[in-house]
N, C-alpha and C positions, 0 to 999 in steps of 0.2 A: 664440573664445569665443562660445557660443550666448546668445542674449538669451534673457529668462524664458517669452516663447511659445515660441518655436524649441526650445529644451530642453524643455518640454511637450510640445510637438508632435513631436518625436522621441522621447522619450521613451515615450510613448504608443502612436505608430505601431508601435514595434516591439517595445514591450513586449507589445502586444495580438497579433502576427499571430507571435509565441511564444509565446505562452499560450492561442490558440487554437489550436496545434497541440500541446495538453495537454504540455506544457513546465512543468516545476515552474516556481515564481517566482523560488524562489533561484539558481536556474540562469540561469532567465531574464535575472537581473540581470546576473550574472556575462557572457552571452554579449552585451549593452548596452550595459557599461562603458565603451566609446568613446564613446560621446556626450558622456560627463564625468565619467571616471575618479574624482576627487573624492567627488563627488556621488554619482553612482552607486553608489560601493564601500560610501560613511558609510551609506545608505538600507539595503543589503545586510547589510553588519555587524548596523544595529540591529533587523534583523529576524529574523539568526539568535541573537540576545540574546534576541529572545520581545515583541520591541516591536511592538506594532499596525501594520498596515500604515500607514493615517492618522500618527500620528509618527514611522513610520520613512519614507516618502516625504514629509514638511517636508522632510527635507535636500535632495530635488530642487527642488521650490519652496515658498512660502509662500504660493501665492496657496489664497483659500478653498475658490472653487470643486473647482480640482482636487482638493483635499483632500475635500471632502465627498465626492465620487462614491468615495473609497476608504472611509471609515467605513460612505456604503450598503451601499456591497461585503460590507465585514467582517461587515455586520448583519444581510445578508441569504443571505449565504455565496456572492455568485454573481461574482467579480472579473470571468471574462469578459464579462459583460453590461455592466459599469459601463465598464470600460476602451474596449467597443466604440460606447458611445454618448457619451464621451470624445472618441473617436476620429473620431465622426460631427461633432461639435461642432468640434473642433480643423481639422476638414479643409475644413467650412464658412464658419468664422472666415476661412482661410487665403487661400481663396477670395472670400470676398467685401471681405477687404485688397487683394486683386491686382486687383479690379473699380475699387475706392475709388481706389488709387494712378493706373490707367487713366485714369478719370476727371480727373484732377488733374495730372496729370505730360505730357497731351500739349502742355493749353493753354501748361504752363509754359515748354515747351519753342520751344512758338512764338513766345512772347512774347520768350524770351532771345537767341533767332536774328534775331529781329525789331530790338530793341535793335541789335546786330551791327552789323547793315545798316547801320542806319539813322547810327548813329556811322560808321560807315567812311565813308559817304555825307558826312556832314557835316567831317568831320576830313581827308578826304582828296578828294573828289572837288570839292565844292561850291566850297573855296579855287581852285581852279584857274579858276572860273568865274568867282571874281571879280575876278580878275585881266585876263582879259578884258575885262570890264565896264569895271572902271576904267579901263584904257589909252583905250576907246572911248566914254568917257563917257556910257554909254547910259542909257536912262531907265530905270529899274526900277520894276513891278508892285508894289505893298503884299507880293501873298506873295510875292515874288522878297526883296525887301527882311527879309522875316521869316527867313524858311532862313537867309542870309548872315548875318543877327543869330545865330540861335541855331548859326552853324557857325564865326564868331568866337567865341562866349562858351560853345562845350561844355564847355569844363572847369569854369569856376564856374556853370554851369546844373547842373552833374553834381553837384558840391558842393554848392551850397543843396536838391538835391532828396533829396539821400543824406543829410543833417543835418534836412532836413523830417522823410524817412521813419523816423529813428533817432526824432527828439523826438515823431512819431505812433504808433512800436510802443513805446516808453518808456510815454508816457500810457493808451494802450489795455493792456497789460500791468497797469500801474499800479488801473486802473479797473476791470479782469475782479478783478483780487485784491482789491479793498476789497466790489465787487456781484457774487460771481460767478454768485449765482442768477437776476440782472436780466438780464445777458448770455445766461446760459444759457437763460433762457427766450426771449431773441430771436431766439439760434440756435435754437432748437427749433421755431419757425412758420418757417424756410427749407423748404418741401416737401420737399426730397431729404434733407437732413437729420434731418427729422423722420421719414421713414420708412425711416431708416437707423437708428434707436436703434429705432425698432418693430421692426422684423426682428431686429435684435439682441437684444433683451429679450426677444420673444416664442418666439424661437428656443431662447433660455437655458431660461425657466420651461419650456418645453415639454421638452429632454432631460431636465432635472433632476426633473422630473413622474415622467419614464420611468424614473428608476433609483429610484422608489419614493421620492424624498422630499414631504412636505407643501406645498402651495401656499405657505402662510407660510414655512416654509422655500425653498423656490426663491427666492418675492419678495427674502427676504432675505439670499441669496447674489446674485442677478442683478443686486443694487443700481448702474446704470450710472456711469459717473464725469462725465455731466450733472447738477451740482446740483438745478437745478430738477424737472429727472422723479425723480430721488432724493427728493427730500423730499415729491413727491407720491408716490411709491411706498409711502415712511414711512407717510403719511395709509391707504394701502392695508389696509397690513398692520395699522393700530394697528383699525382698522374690524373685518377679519373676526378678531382677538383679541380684540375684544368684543361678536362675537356678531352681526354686521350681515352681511348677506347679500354675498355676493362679487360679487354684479353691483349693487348700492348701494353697495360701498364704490368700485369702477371708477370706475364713475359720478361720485361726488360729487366724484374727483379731480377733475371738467374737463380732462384733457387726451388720452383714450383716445375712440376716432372711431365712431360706429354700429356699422360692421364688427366693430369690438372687441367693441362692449357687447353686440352682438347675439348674437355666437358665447358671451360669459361669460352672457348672460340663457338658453339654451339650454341650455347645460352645467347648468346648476342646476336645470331640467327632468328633467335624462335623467340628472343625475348621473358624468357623464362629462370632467370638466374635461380631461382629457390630451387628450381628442379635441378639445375645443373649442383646448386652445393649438397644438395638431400644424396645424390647418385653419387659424388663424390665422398661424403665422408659415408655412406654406407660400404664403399669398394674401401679404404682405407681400414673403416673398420674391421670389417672381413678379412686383411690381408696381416693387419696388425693383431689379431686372434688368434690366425694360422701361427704365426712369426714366436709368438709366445709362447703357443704349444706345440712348439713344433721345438724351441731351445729350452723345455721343459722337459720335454723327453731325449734331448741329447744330453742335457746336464746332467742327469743322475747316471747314466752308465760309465759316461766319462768323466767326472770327480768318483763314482765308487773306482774306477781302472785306477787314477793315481792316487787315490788312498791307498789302494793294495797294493800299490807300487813300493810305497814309502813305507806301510809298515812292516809288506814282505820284507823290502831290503834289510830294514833293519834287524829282523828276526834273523836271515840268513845270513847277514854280517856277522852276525854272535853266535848262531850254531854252526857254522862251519869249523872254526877250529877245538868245538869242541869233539864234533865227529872224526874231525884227524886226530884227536886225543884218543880215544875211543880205539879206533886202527892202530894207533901205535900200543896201546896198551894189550889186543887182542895178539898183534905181531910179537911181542915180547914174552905171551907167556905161551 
């Protein structure tokens, strides 16, 4: 079963590259059905009933957005244009998940292998070494002494820090749901983050510009699920509905950057807003690509450094006094 993008995003994909090859719709549908028989069939049905396209594709999803680009459609008579710039959106989305994930899923992974180690090292290797130790009563280092502590007591170190982490994601959960516009404004000054809802937003107003809906309208489908840029967005919209110029209403948010204001103070010059948002989220995008790959390739040399940080230590915590053993035994005979 497809999730709510993914049935979008197929559904779209290949509803558009049949219907640009002048494919009635109802046909259309019919030859798409697999994506989800269901769905697909109820949308077909209520269309050949004489229902709008707009609530006859609710029954594929309910999210806004999509739905708007089909009532443009109806309004303006032009389906393949709305579904191709749908399609242009959906593919970019998809795209820049697979960037997002990249980003996120390599550290994860090193940190989890890391983990690994570093317990086998302690649960199985480091015991053996103290065993030695003891038999030879030898002196041990502070951090020789430290390892051997935390390689007797990995199970209840594992436990207090597993019951730490539940009662800190408890409270942090806890705290996002009573503030979550506090929080979301704190995640919004992380740099990568922030210009990851900018390319997002600016990307959205700017298709939805192109399938001919009003800037008030896009703002108000593009509404992101950031509390904080949401209800500065609100502030946006309630501005140019009462008459304030669309680069004063930007503005007064405080949270949109020169680049922004510059290109929305432009547009209101030339009268061209589509061009001012296409130019905007193309530069976001751009910088948001760089920004990726550019903490893509700091990640990995700097999590492999403190891998080899922590697992050297711990090797050289545990051969060091065996090499003074070693001297003293070489001294003695």
């Amino acid at each position: 079963m497809l999730d709510d993008f993914k049935l979008r995003y197929e559904f779209v994909i290949r509803l558009y590259s049949l219907i640009n090859e002048d494919i009635e719709l109802i046909k259309a549908l019919e030859l798409i059905s697999n994506i989800n028989k269901r769905k697909v069939n109820k949308a077909r049905l209520m269309l050949e009933k004489g229902y709008s396209i707009e609530k006859s594709f609710s029954y594929i999803s309910k999210n806004k957005e999509f739905l708007s680009f089909f009532e443009t459609a109806e309004r303006t008579g032009d389906l393949k244009n709305a579904l191709m710039i749908l399609k242009e959106k959906y593919e970019f989305t998809k795209e820049f998940k697979s960037k997002i994930i990249s980003l996120t899923i390599y550290p994860i992974i090193v940190v989890i292998i890391s983990i690994i180690i570093i317990n086998i090292l302690l649960i199985l290797v480091v015991p053996k070494f103290t065993d030695i130790y003891k038999d030879t009563n030898a002196k041990l280092p502070n951090m020789t002494k430290l390892i051997i502590f935390l390689s007797d007591n990995v199970f209840n170190i594992f436990i207090i820090f597993t019951l730490f982490l539940i009662i800190i994601s408890i409270s942090i959960v806890f705290l996002i749901s009573k503030y979550p516009s506090f929080f979301d404004e704190i995640i919004l000054k992380i740099k990568i983050v922030n210009l990851i809802q900018m390319t997002r937003l600016s990307k959205n107003i700017s298709m939805l510009l192109n399938s001919n809906l009003s800037l008030v309208e896009a703002l108000e489908i593009s509404m992101p699920s950031n509390i904080f840029l949401k209800n500065k967005l609100r502030l946006v919209v309630r501005g140019i509905k009462k008459g304030e110029s669309i680069y004063y209403s930007f503005k007064k948010a405080h949270i949109f950057d020169e680049l922004f204001l510059t290109y929305i103070k432009i547009s209101e010059n030339t009268g061209n807003i589509k061009k001012a948002f296409l130019n905007i989220s193309s530069i976001y995008e751009y910088e948001t690509k760089n920004m990726i790959n550019l903490y893509l390739k700091l990640f990995e040399p700097i999590l492999i450094i403190i891998v080899a940080i922590f697992i050297g230590g711990i090797t050289i915590a545990i051969m060091i006094p065996l090499l003074d053993i070693s001297s003293f035994v070489m001294i003695d005979k």
